[in-house]
C-alpha positions in Angstrom: -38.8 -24.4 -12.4 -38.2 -22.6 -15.6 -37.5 -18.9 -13.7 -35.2 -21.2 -11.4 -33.4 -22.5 -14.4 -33.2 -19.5 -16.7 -31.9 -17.1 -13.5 -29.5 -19.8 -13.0 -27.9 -20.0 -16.9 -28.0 -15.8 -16.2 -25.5 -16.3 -13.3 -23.4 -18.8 -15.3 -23.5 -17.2 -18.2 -22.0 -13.8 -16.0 -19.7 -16.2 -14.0 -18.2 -17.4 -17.2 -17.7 -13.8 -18.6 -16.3 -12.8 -15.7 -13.7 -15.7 -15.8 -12.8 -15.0 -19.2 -11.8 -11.7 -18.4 -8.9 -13.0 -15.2 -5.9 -11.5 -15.3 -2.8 -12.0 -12.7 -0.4 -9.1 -12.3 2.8 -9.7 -10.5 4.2 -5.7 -9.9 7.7 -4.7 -8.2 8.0 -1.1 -7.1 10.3 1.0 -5.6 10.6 4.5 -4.5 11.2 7.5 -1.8 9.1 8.0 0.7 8.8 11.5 2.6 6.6 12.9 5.7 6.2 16.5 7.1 3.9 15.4 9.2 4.6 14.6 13.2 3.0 12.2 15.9 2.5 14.3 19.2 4.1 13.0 22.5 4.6 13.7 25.6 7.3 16.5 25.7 8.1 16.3 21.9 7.0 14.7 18.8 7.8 11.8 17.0 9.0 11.6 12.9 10.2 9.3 10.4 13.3 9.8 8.8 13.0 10.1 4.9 14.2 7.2 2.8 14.0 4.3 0.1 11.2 2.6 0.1 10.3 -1.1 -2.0 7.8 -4.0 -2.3 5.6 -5.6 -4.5 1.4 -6.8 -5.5 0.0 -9.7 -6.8 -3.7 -8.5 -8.5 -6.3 -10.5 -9.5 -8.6 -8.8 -12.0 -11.8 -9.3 -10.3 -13.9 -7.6 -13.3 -12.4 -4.8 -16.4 -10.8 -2.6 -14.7 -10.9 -3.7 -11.4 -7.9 -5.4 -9.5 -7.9 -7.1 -6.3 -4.8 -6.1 -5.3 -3.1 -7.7 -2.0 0.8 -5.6 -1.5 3.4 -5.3 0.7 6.4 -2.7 1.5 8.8 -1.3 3.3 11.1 1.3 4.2 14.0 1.2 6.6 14.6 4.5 8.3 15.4 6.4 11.5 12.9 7.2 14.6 13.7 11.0 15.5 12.3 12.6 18.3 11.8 16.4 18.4 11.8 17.5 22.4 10.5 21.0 23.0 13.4 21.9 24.3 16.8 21.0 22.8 18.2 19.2 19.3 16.4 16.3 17.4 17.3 13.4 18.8 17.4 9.9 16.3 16.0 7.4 18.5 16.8 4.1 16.4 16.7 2.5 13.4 13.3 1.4 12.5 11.6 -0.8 9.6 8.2 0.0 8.7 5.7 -2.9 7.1 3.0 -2.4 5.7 0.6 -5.4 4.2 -2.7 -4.2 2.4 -5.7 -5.8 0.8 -7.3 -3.3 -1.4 -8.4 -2.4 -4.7 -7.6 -0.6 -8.0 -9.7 0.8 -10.0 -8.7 1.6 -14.0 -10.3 4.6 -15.3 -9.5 3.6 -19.2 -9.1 0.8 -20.3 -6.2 1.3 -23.4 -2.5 1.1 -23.1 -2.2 4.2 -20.6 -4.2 3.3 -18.1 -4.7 6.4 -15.0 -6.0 4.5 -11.9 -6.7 5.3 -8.0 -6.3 2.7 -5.4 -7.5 2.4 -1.7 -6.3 -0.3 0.8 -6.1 -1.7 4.9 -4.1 -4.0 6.3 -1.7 -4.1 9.5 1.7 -1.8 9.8 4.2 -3.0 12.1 7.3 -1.0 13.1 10.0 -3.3 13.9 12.9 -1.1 15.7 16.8 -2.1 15.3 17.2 -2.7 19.0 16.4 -6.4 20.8 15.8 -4.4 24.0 12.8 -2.6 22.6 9.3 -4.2 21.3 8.3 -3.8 17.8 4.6 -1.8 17.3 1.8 -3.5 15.4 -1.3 -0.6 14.6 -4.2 -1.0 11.5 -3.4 1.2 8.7 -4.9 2.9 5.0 -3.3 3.4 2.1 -4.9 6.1 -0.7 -3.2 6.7 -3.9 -3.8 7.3 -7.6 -1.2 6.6 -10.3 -1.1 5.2 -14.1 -0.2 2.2 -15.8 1.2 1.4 -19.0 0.7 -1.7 -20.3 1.3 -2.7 -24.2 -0.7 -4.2 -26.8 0.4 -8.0 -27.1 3.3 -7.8 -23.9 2.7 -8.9 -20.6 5.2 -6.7 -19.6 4.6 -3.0 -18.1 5.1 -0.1 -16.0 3.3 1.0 -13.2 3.7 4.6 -11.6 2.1 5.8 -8.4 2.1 8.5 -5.4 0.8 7.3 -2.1 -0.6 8.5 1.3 0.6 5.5 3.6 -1.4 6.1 7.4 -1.0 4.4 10.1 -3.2 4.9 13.2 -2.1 5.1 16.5 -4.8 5.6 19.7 -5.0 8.0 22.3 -2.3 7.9 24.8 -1.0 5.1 23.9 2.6 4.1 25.0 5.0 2.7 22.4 8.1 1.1 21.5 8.0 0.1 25.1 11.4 -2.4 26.2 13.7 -2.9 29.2 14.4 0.5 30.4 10.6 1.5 30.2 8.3 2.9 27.0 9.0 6.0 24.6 7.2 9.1 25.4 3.4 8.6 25.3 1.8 9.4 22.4 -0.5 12.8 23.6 -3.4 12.6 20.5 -5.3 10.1 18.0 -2.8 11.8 15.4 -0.6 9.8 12.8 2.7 9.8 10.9 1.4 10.3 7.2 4.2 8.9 4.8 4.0 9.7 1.0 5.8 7.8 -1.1 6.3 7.8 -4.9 7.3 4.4 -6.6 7.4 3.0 -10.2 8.0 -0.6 -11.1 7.5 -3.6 -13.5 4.2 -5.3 -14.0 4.5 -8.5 -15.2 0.9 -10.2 -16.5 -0.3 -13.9 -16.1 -3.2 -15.5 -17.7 -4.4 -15.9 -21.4 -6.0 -13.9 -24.0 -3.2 -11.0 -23.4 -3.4 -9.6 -26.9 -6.6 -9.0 -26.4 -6.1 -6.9 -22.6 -4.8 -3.8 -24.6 -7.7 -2.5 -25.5 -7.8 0.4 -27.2 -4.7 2.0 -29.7 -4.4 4.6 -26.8 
């Protein structure tokens, strides 16, 4: 009975640190997302138009420098197809979603704060067209970036560069409407986006003078 109730004070006592260290951060980011990269289809391949893109987080500091991060964004671009043979051809307008649950992970803990993230979540690519269906496929995100956040504000800035991937199976007919389906996709290949954003991080939840940490 003792062990029982000493192991148990041990998990409250860690529950109760851990509580005392919650933070909230609200971020909103935007950017420019790029990709050089190409989907392979059946007599061409498929890109994504280079453009703006914007969203937001809310994390939830799960332990020091560890944020729970669920986010969202989007970019509204073009669908060009590259045939073999013959000029690009721009499909459609196309907005691309993306909705993550991940995490971030600080590597220092001061006012400058360098971190790398890693995420999943669905992507769906809704096309500018009622005639044609949108796409839903699962999707990673892998970035790194670095925050700044100062001594006694809640209010900071938030930098990062992003490998957005969607993944799209073998085969696979898409953006299929009315008159029939795009040009299968030939491979198990993706469009890889990068994007860079910066933003506002906005901080909820007590004890902020103390979040600083070091004079860094």
């Amino acid at each position: 009975m003792r062990r029982i109730l000493f192991t148990l004070s041990l998990i409250l006592t860690f529950v109760g640190q851990g509580y005392a260290q919650e933070r909230w951060e609200l971020t909103g980011l935007a950017g420019y997302a790029t990709s050089s990269s190409k989907l392979p289809a059946v007599g061409g391949d498929y890109k994504l138009k280079h453009s703006v893109s914007f969203g937001g987080t809310v994390g939830f500091r799960i332990v020091p420098q560890t944020v729970l991060e669920l986010s969202y964004h989007r970019q509204n671009t073009d669908l060009w197809f590259d045939p073999r043979i013959g000029a690009r051809q721009t499909l459609f307008p196309i907005t691309a979603n993306f909705l993550q649950l991940g995490i971030v992970r600080e590597f220092l803990s001061g006012q400058l704060r360098p971190f790398g993230l890693f995420s999943v979540g669905p992507a769906w690519y809704h096309p500018d067209r009622d005639d044609i269906d949108a796409e839903w496929r699962f999707s990673t995100i892998f970035g790194a970036g670095l925050k700044y956040m100062p001594k006694d504000s809640r209010i900071g800035l938030r930098f990062q560069a992003r490998l957005v991937v969607p993944w799209f199976g073998t085969d696979t007919g898409i953006w299929c409407g009315l008159g029939g389906c795009s040009p299968n996709v030939s491979s198990s290949e993706t469009i890889v986006t990068g994007d860079f954003q910066g933003g506002v991080v906005i901080r909820l939840g007590d004890d902020i003078e103390n979040s600083g940490g070091s004079e860094w």
